[in-house]
C-alpha positions in Angstrom: 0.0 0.0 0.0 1.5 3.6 -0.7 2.2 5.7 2.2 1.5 9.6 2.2 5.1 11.9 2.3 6.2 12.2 5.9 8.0 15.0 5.0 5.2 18.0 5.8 2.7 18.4 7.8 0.0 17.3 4.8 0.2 14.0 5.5 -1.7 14.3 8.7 -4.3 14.3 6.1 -4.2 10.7 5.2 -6.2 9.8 8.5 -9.8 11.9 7.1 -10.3 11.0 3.5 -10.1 7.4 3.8 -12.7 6.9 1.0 -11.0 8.3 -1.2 -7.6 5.8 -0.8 -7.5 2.1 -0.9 -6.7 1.0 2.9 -5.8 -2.5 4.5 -9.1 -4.7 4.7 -8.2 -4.4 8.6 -6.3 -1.5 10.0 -5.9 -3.3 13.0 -4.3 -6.3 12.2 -0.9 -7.6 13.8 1.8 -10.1 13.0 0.4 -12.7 15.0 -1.6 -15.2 12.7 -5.1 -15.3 12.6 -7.6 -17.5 15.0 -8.6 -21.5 12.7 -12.0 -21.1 14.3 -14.8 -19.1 13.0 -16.3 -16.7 15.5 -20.2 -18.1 17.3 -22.9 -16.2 14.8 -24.4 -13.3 16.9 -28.0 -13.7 18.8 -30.9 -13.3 16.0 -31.7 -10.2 18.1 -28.5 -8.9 17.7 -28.0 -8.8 14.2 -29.8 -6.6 12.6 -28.5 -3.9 15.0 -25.0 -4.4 14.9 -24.5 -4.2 11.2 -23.6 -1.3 9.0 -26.2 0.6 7.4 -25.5 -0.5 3.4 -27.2 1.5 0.9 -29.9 0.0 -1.4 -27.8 1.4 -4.3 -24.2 1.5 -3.4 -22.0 3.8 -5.4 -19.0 2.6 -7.0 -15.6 3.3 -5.0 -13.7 6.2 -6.1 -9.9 6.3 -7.1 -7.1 5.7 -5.0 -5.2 9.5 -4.1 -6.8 12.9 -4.3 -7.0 13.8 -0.9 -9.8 16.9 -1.3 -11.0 15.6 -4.4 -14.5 15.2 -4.4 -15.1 11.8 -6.8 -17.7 9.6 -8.5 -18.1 7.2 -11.6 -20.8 7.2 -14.5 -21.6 4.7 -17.1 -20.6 7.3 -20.1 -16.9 7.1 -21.6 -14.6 10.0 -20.9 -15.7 11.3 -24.3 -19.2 11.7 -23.5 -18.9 12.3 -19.8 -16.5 15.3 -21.1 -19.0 16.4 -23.9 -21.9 16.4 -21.0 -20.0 18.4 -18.8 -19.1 21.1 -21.7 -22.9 21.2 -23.0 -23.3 22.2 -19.1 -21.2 24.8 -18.3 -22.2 26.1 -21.8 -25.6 26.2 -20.1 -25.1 28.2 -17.4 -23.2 31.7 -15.6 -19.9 29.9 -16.1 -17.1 30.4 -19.0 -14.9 27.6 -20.7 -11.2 28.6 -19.9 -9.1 26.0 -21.1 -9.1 22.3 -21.9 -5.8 20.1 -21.4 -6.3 16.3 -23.2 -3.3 14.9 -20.9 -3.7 11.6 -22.4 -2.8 13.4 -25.7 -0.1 15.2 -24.6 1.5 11.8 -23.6 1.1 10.3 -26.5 2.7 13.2 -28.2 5.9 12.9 -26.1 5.7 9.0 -27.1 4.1 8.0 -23.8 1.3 6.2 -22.9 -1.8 7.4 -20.2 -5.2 6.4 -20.4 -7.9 8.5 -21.2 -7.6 11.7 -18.7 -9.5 15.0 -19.4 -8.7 18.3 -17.9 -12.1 21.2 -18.1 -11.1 24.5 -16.9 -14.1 26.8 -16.7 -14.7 30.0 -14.5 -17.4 32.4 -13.2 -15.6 35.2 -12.1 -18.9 36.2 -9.8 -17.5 33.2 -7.6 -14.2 33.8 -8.2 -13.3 37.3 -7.8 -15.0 37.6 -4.1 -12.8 34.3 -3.3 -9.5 36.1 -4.0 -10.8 39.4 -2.9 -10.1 37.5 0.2 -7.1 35.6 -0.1 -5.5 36.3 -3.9 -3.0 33.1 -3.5 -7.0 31.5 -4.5 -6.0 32.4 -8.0 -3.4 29.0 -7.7 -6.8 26.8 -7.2 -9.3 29.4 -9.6 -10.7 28.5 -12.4 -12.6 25.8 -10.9 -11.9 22.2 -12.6 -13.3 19.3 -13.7 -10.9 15.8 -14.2 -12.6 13.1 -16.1 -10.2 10.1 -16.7 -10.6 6.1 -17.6 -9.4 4.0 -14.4 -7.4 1.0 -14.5 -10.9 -1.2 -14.6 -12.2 0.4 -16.9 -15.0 3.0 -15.4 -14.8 6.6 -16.0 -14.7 8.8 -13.0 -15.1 12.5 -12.5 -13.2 14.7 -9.6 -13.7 17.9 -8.5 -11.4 20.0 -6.0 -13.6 19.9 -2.8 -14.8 23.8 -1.8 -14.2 23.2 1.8 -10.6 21.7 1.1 -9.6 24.8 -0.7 -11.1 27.1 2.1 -8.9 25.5 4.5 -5.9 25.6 2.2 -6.3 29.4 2.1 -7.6 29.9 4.9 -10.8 31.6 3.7 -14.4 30.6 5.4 -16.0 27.5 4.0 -19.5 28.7 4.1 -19.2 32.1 2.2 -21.6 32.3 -0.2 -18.8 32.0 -3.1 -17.6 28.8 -2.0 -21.5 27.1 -1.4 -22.0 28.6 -5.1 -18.6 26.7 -6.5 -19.7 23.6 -4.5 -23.2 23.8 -5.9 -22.0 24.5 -9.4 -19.5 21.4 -9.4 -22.0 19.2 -8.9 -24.3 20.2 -11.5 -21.8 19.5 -13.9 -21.3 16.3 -11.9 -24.9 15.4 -12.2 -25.1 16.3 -16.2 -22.6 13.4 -16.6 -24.3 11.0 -14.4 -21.7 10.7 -11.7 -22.6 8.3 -8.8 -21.3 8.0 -5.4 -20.0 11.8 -5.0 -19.6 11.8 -1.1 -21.4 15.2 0.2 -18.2 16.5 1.9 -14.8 15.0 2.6 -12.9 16.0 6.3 -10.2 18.3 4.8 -7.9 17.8 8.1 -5.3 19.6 8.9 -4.1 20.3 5.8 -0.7 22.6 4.9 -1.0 25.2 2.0 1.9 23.5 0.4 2.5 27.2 -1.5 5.7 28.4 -2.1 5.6 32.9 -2.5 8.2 34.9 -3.9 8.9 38.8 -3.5 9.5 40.3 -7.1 12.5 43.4 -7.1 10.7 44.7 -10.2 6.2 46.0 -10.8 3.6 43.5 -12.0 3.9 44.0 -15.6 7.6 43.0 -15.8 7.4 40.3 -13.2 4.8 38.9 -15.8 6.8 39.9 -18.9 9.9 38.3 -17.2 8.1 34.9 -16.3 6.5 34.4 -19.8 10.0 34.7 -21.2 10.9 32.3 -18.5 8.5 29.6 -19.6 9.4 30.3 -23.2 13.1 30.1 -22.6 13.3 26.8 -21.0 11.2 25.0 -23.8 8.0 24.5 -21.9 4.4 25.1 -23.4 2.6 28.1 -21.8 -0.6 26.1 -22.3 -2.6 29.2 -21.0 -2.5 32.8 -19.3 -5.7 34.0 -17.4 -6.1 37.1 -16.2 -8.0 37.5 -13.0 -8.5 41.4 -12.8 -9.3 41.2 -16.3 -12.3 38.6 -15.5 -13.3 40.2 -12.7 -13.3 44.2 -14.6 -15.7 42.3 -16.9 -18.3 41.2 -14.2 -18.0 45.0 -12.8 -15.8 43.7 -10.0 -13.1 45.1 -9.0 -9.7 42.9 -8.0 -5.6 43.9 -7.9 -3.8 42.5 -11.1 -3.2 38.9 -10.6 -2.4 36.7 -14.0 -1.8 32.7 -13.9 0.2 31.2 -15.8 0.2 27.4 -17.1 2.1 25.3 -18.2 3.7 21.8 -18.5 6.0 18.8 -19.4 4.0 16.2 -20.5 6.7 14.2 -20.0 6.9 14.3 -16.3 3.1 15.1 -15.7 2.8 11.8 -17.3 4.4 9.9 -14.6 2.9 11.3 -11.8 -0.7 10.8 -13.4 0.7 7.1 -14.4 0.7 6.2 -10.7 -2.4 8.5 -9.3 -4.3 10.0 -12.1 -5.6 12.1 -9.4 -3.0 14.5 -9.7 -3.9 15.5 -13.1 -6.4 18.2 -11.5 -3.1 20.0 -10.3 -1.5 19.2 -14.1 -0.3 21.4 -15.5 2.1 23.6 -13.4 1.4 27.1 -12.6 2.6 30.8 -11.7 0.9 33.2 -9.9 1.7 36.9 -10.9 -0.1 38.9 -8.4 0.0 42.5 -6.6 -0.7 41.9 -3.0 -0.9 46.0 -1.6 1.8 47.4 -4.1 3.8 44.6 -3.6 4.1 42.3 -6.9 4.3 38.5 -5.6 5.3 35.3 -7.3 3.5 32.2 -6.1 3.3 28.2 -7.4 2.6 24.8 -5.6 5.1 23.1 -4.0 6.2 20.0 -5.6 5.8 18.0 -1.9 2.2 19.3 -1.6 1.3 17.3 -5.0 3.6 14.6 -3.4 1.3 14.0 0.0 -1.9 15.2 -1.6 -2.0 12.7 -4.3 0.2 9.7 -2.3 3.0 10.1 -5.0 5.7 7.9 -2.5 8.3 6.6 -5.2 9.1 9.7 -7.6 11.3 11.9 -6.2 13.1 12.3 -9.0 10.3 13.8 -11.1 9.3 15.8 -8.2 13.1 17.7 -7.5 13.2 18.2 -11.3 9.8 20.0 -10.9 11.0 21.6 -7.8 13.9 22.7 -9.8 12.0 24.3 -12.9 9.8 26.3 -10.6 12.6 27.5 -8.5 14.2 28.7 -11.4 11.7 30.0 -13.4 10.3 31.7 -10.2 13.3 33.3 -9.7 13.8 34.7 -13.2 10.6 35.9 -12.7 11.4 38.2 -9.7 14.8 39.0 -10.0 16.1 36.7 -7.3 
């Protein structure tokens, strides 16, 4: 069984989202062997009352990793589960932003993933009050949808869960924003028939897992300096949003703050290989933000995907991640 990192303090969160790993059969098991004889069968009057409650209709287990990732299955392929969910944000307040085909991109760099679908879609009226309050939510905004094949076959849907990202920056889990991103998740949930989406996950005590950097220079050429960045070390910018452009558009006001993304296929494809999970945090990303006159640098901290998605066994991919965003982080501000 993989182990969370011991490394931070995010792998305290291993013991509250249970149902969303695979676990031992019996957590309390020992070395010693196990008893020949079968236990005495309980009183008739006992057994109804001692067992579990077992829905009529049990949903499917969801995928191993993803700690915060809200999860179910559905009987359409990834194809149509991804069409479904594009006919519904088409539908409704919320924009398409971006779509990443991560099983395409492997194949493109001669690699091999199954099926794995990345929607990006945003309504900056949710959005902009989020980071109004905490602008390192422009990391976790747009809000996403993964939709990816699993090993037996199924086709399951993940969502980040609101109430895991409140808690990862530190904002209140039942502002209105956050009940409107949890509501709106699961409508495009529902439109692809996903089953067995638990109503809330226990985000524990999770740690941000953020890594912020001071720029010596304004916003616009910190952001002009990471795009040449990207560019320079042979990586695809895969997309730029602009946050205070969004929110300007809604009549909402909100300090400049662009993200950047972008990605290797290469080693994004061995991290999804052993939790696809992960692919909701795929591709990498820079924040470019003005936090009161003071232009900021922020990205995710390779050991936060590490414990979050149960990555134990690639280290190497992860420094060499850790590396490329030091450095591109630090051509970025000038340090």
């Amino acid at each position: 069984m993989l182990q969370p990192a011991r490394r931070i303090a995010l792998a305290a969160v291993a013991v509250l989202a249970l149902s969303a790993c695979e676990v031992d059969d019996d957590p309390d098991a020992t070395d010693e062997p196990a008893p020949t004889e079968e236990p005495d069968p309980l009183p008739d009057d006992l057994e109804d009352s001692e067992e579990p409650d077992v829905a009529e209709d049990p949903a499917p287990p969801v995928a191993s990793g993803g700690f915060g990732v809200l999860a179910g299955a559905t009987d359409a392929s990834v194809e149509e589960a991804a069409t479904a969910v594009e006919d519904a944000i088409a539908g409704g307040p919320a924009e398409p932003a971006f779509d990443v085909d991560h099983a395409q991109q492997a194949a493109e760099a001669g690699l091999e993933l199954l099926d794995t679908r990345l929607l990006v879609f945003g309504d900056p009226e949710v959005g902009t009050p989020l980071m109004q309050q905490e602008p390192l939510m422009g990391l976790d905004l747009p809000a996403k949808v993964l939709i990816w094949e699993a090993e037996d076959g199924r086709t399951l849907l993940g969502v980040n869960d609101p109430v895991f990202l409140a808690q990862r920056h530190g904002v209140d889990p039942g502002s209105d924003p956050l009940v409107a991103l949890d509501q709106a998740q699961r409508n495009l949930l529902d439109a692809a028939g996903a089953t067995g989406v638990p109503a809330r996950l226990d985000p524990g005590n999770v740690a941000p897992g953020i890594e912020v950097r001071d720029s010596d220079a304004g916003f616009d050429e910190t952001l002009e300096r990471a795009r040449d960045a990207i560019e320079g070390a042979g990586v695809e910018l895969v997309a730029e949003i602009d946050h205070a452009e969004a929110a300007q558009g809604v009549g909402m006001e909100l300090p400049d703050s662009t993200l950047l993304v972008f990605g290797n296929p290469e080693i994004g494809t061995q991290l999804m290989g052993l939790h696809r999970t992960v692919g909701i945090d795929l591709p990498q990303k820079l924040l470019v933000y003005d936090d009161g006159g003071q232009t900021r640098v922020a990205y995710n901290e390779p050991v936060y995907l590490r414990s979050r998605h149960l990555l134990a066994g690639l280290e190497e991919p992860l420094a060499d991640i850790g590396d490329a965003l030091d450095e591109l982080a630090g051509a970025a501000t000038g340090g």
